[in-house]
N, C-alpha and C positions, 0 to 999 in steps of 0.2 A: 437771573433776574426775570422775574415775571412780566408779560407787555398784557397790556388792557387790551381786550378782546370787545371791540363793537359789537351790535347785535344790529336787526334791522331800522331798530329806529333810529340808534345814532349814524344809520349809514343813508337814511332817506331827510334827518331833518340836521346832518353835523355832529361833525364826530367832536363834541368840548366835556369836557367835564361836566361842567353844569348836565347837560343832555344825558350822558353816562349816568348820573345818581340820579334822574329822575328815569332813565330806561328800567335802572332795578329796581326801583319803585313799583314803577309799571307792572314788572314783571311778579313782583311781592305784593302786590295788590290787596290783599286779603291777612298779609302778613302785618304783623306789630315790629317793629326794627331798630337795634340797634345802634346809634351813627357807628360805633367800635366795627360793628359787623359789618355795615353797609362799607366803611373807608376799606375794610380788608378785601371784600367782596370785588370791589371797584375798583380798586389798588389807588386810590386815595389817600393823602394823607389824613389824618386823624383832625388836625385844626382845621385843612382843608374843607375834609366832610362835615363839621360842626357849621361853619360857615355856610357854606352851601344849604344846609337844613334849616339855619336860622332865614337865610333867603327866602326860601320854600315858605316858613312858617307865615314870613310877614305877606307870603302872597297868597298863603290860603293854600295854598297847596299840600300841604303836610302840617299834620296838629297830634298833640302831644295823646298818648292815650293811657299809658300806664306806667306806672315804674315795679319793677324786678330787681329788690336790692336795691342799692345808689343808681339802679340804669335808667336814666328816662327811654323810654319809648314811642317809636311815631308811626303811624300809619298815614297811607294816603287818604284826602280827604275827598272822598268822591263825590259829596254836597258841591265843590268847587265848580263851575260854570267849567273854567278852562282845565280844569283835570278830566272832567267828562268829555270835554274835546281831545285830550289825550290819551285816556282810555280808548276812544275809537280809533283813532289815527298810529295806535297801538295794533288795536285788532288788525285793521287793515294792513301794517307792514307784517304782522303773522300770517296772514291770510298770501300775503304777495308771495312770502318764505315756501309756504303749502303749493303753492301753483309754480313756484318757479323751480322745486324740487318734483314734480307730478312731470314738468315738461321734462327737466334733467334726466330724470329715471325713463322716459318712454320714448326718450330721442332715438335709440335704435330698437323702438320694436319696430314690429312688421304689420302690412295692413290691417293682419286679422286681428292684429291687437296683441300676440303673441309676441315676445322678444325674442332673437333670433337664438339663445342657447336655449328656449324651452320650446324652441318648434320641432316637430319630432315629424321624422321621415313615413314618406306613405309604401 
């Protein structure tokens, strides 16, 4: 069995469902989505993620943009007031991701900036 893997922002604004299908949103930004895909993607169930999307739709947050075959399709709507506050607040836990792995990785170098297995003997 597969467990739902958080990302940053479900770990700085709560880890729920609801949070989760709008993280890969976030993250699909640019993308056109399927709920089929999104619930597998999320480990979602299927009524679950319809749900969730008709949520979204009636708050502006996700709108319908094409259909492929019987699939309707949604994208985020980034006209949204409060989507444009989550695309920042997006960027910004990527950005914390970037610096908190910069610290990770340089935690044992050495003053010159060298880590200690590429300092080389004089």
């Amino acid at each position: 069995m597969k467990h739902r893997k958080w990302g940053a922002f479900c770990e700085t604004y709560g880890a729920t469902i609801e949070n989760g299908v709008l993280e890969y949103l976030l993250e699909n930004q640019d993308l056109d989505v399927a709920v089929g895909d999104l619930a597998k993607e999320t480990l979602v169930s299927r009524p679950k993620a319809y749900d969730i999307i008709k949520e979204f739709e009636k708050k502006g947050f996700v709108v319908k943009s094409r259909v492929v075959g019987k699939t309707q399709l949604y994208r985020l709507n980034k006209e949204n007031v409060r989507v444009k506050i989550f695309l920042r607040n997006f960027q910004e836990c990527l950005q914390l991701i970037v610096e908190e792995h910069a610290e990770n990785r340089f935690a044992g170098s050495s003053p010159t900036g060298l880590g200690v297995a590429s300092a080389k003997p004089f």
